[in-house]
C-alpha positions in Angstrom: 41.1 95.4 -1.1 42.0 92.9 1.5 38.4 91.8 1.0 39.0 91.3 -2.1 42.0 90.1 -2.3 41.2 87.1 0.1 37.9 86.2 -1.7 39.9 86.0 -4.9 42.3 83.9 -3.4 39.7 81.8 -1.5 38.1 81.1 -5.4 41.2 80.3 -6.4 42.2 77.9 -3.8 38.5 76.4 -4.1 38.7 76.1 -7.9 42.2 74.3 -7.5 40.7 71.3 -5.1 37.2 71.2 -6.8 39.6 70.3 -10.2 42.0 68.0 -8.0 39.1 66.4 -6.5 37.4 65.9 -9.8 40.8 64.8 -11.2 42.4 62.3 -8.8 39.1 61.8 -5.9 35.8 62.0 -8.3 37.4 58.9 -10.6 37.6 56.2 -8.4 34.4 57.2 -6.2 32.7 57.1 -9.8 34.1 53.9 -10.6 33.5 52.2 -7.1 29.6 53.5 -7.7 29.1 52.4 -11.6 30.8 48.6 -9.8 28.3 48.8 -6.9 25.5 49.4 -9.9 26.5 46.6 -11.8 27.4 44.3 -9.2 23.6 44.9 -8.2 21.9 45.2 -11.7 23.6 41.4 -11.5 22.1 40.6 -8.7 19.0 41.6 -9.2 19.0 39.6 -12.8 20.2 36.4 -11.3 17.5 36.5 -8.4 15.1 37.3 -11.5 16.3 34.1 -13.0 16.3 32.3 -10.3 13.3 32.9 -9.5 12.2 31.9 -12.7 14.2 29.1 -12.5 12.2 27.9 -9.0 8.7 28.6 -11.3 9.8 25.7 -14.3 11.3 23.6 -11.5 7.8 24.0 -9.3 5.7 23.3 -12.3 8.1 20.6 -13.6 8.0 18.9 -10.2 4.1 19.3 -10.1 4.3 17.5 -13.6 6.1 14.9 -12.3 3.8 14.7 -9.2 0.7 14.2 -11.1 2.3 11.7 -13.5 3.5 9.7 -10.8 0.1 9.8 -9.3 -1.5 8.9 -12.8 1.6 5.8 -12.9 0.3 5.1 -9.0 -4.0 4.7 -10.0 -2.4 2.6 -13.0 -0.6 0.4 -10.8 -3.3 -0.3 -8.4 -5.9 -0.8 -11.1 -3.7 -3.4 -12.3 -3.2 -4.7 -8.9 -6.8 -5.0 -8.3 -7.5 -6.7 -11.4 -4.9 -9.1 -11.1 -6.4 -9.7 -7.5 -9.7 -10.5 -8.7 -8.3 -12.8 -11.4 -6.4 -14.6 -8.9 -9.4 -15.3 -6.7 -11.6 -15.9 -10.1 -8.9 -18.6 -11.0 -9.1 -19.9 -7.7 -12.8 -20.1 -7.3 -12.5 -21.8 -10.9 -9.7 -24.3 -9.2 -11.6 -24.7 -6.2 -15.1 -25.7 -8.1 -12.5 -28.5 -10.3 -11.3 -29.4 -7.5 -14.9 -29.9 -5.5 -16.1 -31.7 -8.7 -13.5 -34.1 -8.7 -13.5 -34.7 -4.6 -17.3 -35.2 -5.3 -16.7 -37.7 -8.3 -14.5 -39.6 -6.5 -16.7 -39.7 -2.8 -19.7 -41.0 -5.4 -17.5 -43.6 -6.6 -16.3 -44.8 -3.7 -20.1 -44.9 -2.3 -20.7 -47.2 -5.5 -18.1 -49.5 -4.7 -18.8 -49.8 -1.3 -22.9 -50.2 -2.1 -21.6 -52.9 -4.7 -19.3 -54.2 -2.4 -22.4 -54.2 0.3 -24.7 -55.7 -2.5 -22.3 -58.9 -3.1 -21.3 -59.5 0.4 -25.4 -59.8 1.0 -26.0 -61.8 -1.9 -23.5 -64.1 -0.4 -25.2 -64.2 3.4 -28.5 -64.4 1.5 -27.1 -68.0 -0.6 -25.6 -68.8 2.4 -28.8 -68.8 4.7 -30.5 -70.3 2.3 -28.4 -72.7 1.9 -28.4 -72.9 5.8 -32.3 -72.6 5.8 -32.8 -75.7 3.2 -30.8 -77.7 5.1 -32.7 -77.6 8.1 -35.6 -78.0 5.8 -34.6 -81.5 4.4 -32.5 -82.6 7.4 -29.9 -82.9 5.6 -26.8 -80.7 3.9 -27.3 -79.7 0.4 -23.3 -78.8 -1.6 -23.1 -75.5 -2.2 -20.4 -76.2 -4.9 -22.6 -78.5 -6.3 -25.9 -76.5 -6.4 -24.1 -73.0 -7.2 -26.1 -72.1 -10.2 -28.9 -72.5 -8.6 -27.7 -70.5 -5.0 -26.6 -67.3 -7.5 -29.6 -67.2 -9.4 -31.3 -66.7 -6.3 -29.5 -64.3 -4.7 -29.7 -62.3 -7.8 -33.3 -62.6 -7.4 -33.0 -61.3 -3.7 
């Protein structure tokens, strides 16, 4: 019976701290684990969202990229072709202004060859003039003779 009597006492004192352990011990391990699940079920969902938060920012930044790239060819196309119509518009300037330069270097050659022109005439009257007079000995007056002294330079 002492067998007995220890085993049943032994039950007895097991049964007493499994139900004190499940009464005041089991609670707040429980607890402690269900807030160590949820705390992680939490993190878990917010790395899932952030991670999907890092996909729409990637692909919104790759957006951005490629429209800024698209702005960047716009940009430099216009560039470009406001280059060229720069140097067309110069060219243009440059011909107007080459015409003009030309125009006036012609003119001025005219002047100059009229210019030329008279002031021969004139050396031509007067060495005719010079010429007759050593013909006939004597001094013709150019004042008096000028019509005849211009119609023949203009005949030179």
């Amino acid at each position: 019976m002492d067998i007995n009597a220890t085993l049943l006492l032994q039950m007895i004192a097991f049964a007493v701290f499994v139900w004190v352990t499940m009464k005041l011990a089991l609670p707040p391990i429980t607890k402690a684990m269900q807030d160590r699940e949820t705390r992680i079920a939490e993190g878990l969902a917010a790395a899932e969202r952030g991670s999907k938060a890092l996909q729409d920012a990637s692909a919104r930044s790759e957006e951005a990229l490629k429209a800024a790239r698209v702005q960047a060819q716009e940009i430099v196309g216009a560039a470009n072709k406001q280059a060229s119509q720069i140097v067309e518009q110069a060219k243009g300037d440059a011909e107007t202004e080459k015409a003009r330069i030309v125009a006036s270097g012609r003119a001025e050659v005219e002047r100059e060859v009229t210019q030329a022109k008279d002031a021969l005439r004139k050396q031509v009257g007067d060495l005719a003039v010079a010429g007759a007079t050593k013909i006939l000995k004597r001094e013709i007056d150019a004042k008096a003779h000028a019509d005849v002294l211009n119609e023949l330079a203009s005949q030179v």
